[in-house]
C-alpha positions in Angstrom: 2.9 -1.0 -34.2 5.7 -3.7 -34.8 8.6 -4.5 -31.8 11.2 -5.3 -34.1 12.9 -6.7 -30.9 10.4 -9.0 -29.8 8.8 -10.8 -32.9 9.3 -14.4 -33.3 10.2 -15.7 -37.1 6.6 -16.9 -37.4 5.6 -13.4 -36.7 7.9 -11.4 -38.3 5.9 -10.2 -41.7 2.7 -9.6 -39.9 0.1 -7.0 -41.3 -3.2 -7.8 -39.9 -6.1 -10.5 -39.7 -8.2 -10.6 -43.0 -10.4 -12.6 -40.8 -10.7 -12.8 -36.6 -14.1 -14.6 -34.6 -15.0 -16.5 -32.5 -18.5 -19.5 -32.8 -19.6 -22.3 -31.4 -18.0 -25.0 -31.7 -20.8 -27.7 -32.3 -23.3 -25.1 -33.6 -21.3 -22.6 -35.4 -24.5 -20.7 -36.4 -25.7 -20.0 -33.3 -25.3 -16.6 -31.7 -26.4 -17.6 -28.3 -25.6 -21.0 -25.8 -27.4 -21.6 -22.6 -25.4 -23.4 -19.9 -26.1 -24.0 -16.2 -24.2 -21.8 -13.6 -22.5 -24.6 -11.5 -18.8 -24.3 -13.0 -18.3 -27.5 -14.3 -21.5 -27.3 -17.6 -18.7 -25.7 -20.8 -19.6 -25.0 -24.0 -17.1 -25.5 -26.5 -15.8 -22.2 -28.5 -13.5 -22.2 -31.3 -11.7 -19.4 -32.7 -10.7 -18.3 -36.2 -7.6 -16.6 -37.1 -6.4 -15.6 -40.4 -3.1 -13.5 -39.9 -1.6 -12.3 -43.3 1.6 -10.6 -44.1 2.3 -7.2 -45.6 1.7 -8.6 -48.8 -1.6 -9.8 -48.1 -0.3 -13.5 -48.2 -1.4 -16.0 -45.3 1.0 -16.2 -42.8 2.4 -20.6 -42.4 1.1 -20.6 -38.5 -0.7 -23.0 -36.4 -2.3 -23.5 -33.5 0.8 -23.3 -31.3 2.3 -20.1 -32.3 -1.2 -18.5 -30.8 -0.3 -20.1 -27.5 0.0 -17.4 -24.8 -1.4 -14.4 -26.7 -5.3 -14.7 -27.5 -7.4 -14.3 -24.8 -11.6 -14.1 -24.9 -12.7 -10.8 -23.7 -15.8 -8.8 -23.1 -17.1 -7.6 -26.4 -18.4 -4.2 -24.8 -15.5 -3.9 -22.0 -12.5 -5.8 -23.7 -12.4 -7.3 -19.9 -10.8 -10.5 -20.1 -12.9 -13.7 -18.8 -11.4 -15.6 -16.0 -9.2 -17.9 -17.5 -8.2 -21.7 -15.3 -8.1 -20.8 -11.8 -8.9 -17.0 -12.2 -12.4 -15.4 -11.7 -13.8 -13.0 -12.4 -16.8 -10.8 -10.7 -19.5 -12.4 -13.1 -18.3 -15.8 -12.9 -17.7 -16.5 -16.3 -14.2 -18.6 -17.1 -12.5 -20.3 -20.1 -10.1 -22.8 -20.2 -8.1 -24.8 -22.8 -9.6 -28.8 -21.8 -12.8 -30.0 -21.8 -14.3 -31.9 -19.0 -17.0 -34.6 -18.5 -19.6 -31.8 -19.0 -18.9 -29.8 -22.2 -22.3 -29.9 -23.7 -24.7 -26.4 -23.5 -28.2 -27.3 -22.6 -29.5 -25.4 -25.8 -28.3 -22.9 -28.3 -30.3 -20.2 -30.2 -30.5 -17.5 -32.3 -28.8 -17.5 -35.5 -25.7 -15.6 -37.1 -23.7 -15.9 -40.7 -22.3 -19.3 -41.5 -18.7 -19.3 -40.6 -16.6 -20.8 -43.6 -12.7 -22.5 -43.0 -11.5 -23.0 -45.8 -8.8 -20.8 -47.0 -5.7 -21.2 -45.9 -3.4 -19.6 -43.2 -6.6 -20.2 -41.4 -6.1 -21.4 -37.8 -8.6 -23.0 -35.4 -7.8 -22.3 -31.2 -10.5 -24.3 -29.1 -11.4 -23.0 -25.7 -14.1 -24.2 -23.2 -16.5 -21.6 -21.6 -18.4 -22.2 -17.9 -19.5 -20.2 -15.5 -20.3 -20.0 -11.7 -23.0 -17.5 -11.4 -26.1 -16.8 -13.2 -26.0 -14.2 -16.0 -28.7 -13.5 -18.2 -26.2 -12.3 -21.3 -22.6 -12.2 -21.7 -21.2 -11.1 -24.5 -17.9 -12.9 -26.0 -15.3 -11.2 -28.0 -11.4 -12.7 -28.9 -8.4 -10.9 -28.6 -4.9 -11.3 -30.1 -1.3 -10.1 -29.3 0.9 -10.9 -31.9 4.2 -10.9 -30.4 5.5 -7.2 -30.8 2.8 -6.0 -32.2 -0.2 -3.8 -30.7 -3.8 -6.3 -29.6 -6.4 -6.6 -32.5 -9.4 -7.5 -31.0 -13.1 -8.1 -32.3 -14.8 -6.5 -29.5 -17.8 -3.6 -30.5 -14.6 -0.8 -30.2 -12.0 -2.6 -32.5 -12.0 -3.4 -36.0 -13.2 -6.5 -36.5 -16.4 -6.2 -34.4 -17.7 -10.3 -33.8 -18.9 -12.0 -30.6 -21.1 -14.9 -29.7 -23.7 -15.0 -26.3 -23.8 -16.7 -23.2 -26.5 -17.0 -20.7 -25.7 -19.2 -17.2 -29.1 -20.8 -15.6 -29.1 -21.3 -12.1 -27.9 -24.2 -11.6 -29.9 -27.5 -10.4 -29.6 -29.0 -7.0 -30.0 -32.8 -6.7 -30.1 -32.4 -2.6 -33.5 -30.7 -3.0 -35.3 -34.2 -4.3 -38.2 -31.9 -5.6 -36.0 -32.5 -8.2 -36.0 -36.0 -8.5 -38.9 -38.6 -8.8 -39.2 -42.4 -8.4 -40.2 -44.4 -10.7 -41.5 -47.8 -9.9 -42.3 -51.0 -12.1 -44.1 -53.7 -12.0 -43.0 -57.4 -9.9 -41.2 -59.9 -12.3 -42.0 -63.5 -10.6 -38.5 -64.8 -9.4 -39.8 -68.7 -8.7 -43.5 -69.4 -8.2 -42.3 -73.0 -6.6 -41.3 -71.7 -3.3 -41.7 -73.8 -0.1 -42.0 -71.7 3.1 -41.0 -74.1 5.8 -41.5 -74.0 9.5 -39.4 -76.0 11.8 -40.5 -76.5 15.6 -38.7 -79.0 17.2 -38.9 -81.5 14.7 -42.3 -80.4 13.7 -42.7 -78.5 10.4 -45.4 -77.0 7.6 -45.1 -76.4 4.1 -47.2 -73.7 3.0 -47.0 -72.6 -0.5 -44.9 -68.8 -1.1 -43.4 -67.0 -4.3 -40.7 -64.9 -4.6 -40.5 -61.8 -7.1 -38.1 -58.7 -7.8 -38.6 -55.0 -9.6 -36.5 -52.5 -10.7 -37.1 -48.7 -9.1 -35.1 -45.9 -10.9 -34.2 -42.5 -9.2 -34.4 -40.0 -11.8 -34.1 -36.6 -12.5 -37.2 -34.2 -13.4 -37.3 -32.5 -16.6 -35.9 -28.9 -17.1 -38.2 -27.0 -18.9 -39.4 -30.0 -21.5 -35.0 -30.8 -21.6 -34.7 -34.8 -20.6 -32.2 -34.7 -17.8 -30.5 -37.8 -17.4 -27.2 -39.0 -14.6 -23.9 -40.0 -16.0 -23.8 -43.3 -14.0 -19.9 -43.4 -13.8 -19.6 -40.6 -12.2 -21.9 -41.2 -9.4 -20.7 -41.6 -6.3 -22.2 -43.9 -3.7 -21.1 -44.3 0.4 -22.3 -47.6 2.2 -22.3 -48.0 5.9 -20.8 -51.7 4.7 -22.7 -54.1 2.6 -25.0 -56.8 4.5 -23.0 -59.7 4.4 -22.8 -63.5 6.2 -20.9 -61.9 9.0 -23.4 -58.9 9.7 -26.5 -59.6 9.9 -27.9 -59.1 13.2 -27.4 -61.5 15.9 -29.4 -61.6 19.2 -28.0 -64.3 21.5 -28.2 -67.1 20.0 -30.7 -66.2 17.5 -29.5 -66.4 13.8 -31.0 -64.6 10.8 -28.5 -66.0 8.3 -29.4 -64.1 4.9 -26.4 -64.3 2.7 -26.0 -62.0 -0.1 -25.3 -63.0 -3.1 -24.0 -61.5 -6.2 -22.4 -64.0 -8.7 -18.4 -64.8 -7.9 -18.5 -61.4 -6.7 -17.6 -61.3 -2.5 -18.0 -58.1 -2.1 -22.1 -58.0 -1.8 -24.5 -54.8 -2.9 -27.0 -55.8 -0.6 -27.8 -52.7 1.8 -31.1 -53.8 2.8 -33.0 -56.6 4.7 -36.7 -55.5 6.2 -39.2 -57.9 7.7 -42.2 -56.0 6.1 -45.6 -56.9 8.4 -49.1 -57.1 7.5 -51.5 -54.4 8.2 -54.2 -56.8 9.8 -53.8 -59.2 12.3 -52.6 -62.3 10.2 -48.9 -61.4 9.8 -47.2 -63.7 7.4 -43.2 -64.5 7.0 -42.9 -61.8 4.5 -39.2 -60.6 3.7 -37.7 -57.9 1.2 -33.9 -57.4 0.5 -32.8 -54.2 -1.2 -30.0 -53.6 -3.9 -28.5 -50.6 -4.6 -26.0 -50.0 -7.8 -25.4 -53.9 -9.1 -22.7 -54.3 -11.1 -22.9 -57.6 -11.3 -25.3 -59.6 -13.6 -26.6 -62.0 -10.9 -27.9 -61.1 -8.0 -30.1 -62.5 -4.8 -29.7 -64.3 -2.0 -27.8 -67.3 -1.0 -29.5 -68.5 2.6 -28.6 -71.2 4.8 -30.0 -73.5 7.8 -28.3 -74.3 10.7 -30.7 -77.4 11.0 -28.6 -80.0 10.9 -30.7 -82.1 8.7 -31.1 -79.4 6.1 -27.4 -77.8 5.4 -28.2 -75.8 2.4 -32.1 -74.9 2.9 -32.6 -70.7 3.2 -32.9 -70.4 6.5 -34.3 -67.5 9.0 -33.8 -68.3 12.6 -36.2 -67.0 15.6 -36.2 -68.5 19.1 -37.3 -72.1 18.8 -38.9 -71.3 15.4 -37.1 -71.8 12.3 -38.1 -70.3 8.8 -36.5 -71.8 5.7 -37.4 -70.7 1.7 -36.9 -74.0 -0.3 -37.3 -74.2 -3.9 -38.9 -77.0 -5.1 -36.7 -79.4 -2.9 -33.5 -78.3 -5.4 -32.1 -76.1 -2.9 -31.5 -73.3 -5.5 -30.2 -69.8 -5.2 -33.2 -67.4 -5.1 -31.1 -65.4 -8.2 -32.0 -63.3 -11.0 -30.1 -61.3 -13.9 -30.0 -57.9 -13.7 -29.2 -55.1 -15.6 -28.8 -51.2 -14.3 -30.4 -48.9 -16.4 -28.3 -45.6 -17.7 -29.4 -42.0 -16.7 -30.5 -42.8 -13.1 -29.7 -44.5 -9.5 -31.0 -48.1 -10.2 -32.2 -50.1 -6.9 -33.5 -53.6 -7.0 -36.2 -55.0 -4.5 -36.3 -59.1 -3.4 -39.4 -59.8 -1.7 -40.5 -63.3 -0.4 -43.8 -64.1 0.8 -46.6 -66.3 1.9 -49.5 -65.5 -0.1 -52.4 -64.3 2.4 -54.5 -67.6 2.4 -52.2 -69.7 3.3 -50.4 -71.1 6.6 -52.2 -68.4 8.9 -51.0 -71.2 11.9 -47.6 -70.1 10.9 -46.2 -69.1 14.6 -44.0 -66.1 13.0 -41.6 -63.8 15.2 -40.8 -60.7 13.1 -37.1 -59.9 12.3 -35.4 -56.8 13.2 -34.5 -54.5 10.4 -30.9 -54.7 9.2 -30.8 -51.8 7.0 -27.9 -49.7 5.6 -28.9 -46.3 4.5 -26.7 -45.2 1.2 -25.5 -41.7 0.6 -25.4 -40.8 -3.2 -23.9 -37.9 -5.0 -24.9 -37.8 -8.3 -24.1 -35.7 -11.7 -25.8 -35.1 -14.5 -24.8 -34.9 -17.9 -24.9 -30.8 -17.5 -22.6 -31.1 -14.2 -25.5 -30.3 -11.9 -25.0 -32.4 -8.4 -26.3 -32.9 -5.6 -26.0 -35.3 -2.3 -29.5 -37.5 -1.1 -29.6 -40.2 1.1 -32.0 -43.6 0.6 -33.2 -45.7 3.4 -35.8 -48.4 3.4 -38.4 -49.3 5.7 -41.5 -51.7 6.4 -44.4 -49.1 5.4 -43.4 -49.1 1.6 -41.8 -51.2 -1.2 -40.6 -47.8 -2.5 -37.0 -46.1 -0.8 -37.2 -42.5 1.1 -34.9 -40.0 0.0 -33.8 -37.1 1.8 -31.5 -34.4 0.4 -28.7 -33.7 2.1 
């Protein structure tokens, strides 16, 4: 029934849709998308509209004379879905932008091929999530042409067409039995290194290495689907950096590790553990820890306060003084790095005396300096979740705790 009083131009000949449904956007034969219940996971949904006239001629409208007045619904109820900030009892909402999650985590079943091609057809894209797990909802569309009666394709109008939506409980990162770790192998860094020992004017060279690795934290699987992190979106909270200024002083004992991270001030360096040997011959054995490098180079810059020996990496204990030295040249113990997409990427520095030599070596063990780091992470599905690493002596692999 036409309101002669409230049609607009665009409107004014209308007779009835010779064609009204809604499909998936990406997959327009599927009947069915799966998403994760955590509000933020969409799956795109496009509608198709062909309005014609009482002549059964297309009606010339787009996209913007449907503003206001199509609405997805409940194909058994007609219920309207929560649309932007409103809910509804089964959680499931629609809005008109996407967001950094808009991909379903599968689709299934099958129904007709949708064809656009003739014309007065018009496209309206919407973007369905949910917040609670639901097993089936059924999608319908409904349209109010303005002053005329709804036309809906719901399973009581006349156009009977919907598509499926099933919401899986969503996945919680804070629970790290859904994480894992995944280690690699030690890259050698410089095979050349001189470990030093000063004693009032006495000293030892006894031959050391330093090496590096790469340890991911990763997402488990979801039933056989490859879950991955969307770095960028990642957040990470420090307790500060280790830097020059902070790393721990005890009278006037120095341990003067500088970070070092190309022209870059601001270091990533959270982490600095004297890690002791299990039997009675402790060697000087250090490890620094990285966590999200940005930048390409990455190490440690160390210094002596010997006066003789300015630039030598220095660690500073009582009368006892430590020093890495590489080959004489006084080098950066650097390396390039490169995170790895999908995951939380650490980096490990570890410098050491190898086992059989310098078992003389007088060695007082530094304290830990070490800055636990808070991460809340996203996947590419919108599922979160808050842990915390921290790094100690007993492992060359971080503890995680969910939060």
């Amino acid at each position: 029934m036409k309101d002669s009083n409230s049609t607009p131009p665009a409107w004014d000949n209308f007779s009835k849709f010779s064609t009204l449904k809604i499909y998936f956007t990406d997959s327009q034969d599927s009947a069915k998308a799966d998403i994760f219940a955590n509000g933020l996971n969409q799956v795109g949904v496009t509608v198709l509209a062909n309005a014609i006239d009482t002549s059964d001629n297309p009606l010339p409208l787009n996209t913007e004379d449907y503003a206001g007045i199509i609405q997805l619904v409940d194909y058994s109820t007609g219920a309207e879905l929560g649309y932007g900030d409103t809910t509804t009892d089964d959680g499931v909402s629609y809005s008109d932008e996407s967001n950094y999650y808009s991909n379903p985590l599968a689709y299934s079943s099958t129904l007709p091929t949708t064809t656009v091609t003739e014309d007065g057809d018009v496209l309206i894209n919407f973007y369905v999530y949910s917040s609670k797990n639901i097993t089936n909802k059924d999608i319908a569309v409904r349209v109010t042409p303005p002053g005329f009666d709804a036309v809906d394709s719901t399973a009581s109008g006349g156009n009977p067409w919907h598509i499926s939506l099933q919401a899986l409980e969503a996945i919680n990162y804070g629970d790290t039995s859904n994480l894992y770790i995944q280690d690699s192998e030690w890259s050698t860094l410089h095979s050349g290194i001189m470990w030093c020992v000063w004693n009032i004017g006495k000293y030892n060279y006894n031959n050391a290495s330093t090496r590096w690795k790469q340890i991911q934290i990763l997402p488990v699987t979801y039933n056989n689907y490859t879950m991955a992190f969307i770095n960028s979106n990642n957040k990470f909270e420090y307790d500060g950096f280790l830097n020059e200024s902070n790393i721990c002083t005890d009278g006037a004992d120095k341990e003067w590790i500088v970070p070092h991270s190309g022209n870059d001030s601001t270091s990533q360096m959270v982490a600095c553990i004297d890690c002791r040997a299990d039997d009675s011959n402790s060697y000087p054995h250090i490890t620094c820890w990285g966590v999200n490098i940005t930048n390409a180079e990455w190490g440690v810059d160390t210094y002596s306060n010997h006066e003789s020996d300015k630039n030598r990496p220095c660690f500073t204990k009582g009368k006892w003084e430590y020093a890495l030295d590489v080959e004489d040249t006084k080098q950066t113990l650097t390396t390039q790095l490169s995170n790895a997409e999908g995951c939380i990427t650490l980096y490990c520095l570890d410098a050491t005396i190898p086992a059989d030599g310098g078992s003389d070596i007088n060695q007082e063990h530094w304290a830990d300096i070490c800055k636990p780091v808070t991460v809340t992470v996203f996947d590419t599905y919108g599922n979160t979740g808050t842990i915390v690493i921290t790094f100690g002596r007993d492992s060359f692999e971080p503890a995680i705790t969910g939060q």
